[in-house]
C-alpha positions as CSV (number, residue, x, y, z in Angstrom):
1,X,0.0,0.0,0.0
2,X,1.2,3.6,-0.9
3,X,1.7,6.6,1.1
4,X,-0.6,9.6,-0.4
5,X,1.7,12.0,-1.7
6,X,-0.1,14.5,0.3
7,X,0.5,12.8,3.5
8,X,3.9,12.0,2.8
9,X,4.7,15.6,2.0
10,X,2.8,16.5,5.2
11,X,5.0,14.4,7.1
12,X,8.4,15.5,5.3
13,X,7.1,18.9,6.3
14,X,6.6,17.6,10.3
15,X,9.9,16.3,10.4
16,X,12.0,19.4,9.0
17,X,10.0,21.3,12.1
18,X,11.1,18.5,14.7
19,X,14.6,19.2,13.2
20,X,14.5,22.6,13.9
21,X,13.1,22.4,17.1
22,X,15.0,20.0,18.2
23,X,18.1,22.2,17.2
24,X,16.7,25.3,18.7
25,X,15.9,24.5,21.9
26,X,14.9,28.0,23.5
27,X,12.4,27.8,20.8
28,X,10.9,24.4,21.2
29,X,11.1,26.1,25.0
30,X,8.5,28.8,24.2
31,X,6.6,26.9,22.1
32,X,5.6,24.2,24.9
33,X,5.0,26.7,27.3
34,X,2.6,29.1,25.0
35,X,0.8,26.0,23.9
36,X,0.3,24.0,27.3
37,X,0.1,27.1,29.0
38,X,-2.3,28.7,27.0
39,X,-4.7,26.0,27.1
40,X,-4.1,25.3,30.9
41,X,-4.9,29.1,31.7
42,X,-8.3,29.1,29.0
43,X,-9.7,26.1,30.8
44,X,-8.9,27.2,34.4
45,X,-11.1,30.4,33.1
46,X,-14.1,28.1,31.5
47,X,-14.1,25.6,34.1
48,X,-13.5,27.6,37.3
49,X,-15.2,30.8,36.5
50,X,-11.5,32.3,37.8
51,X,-10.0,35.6,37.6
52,X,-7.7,36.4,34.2
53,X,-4.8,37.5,36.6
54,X,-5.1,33.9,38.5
55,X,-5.7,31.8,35.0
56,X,-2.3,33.5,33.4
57,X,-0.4,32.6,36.7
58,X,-0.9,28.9,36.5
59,X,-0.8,29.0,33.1
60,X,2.2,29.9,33.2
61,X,3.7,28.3,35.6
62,X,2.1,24.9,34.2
63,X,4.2,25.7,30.8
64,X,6.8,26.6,32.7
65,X,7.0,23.6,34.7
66,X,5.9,21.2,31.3
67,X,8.5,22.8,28.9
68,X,11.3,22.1,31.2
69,X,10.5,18.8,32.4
70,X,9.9,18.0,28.6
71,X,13.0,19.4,27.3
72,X,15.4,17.7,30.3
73,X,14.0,14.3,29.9
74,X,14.3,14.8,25.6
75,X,17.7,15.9,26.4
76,X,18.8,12.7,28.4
77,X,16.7,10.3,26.3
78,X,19.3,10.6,23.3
């Protein structure tokens, strides 16, 4: 069975990101605390009914806390 060529471009396209990442690891950094962070902050808001100030705080610190532990344990998995 063949690949789409679609897909298979999709996924050439994934793995030249991962490079990068990978490479640039302040980036990757940012990038999984805006993401996780983001998300952690808009649901504490939905969910809880809590303050913007209190949502951005452990939003943050969630990211903060996620990106790191993510990046240490990518670092010594190699």
């Amino acid at each position: 069975m063949s690949v789409p060529s679609g897909l298979q471009k999709r996924y050439e396209q994934y793995q030249q990101l991962e490079g990068y990442l990978e490479e640039h690891t302040p980036i990757q950094w940012l990038v999984l605390v805006a993401i996780p962070g983001g998300t952690y902050a808009v649901a504490h808001m939905l969910i809880s009914s809590g303050s913007l100030t209190d949502a951005i705080a452990l939003g943050l610190v969630f990211g903060v806390v996620f990106a790191t532990l993510k990046v240490l344990f990518q670092r010594t998995s190699r």
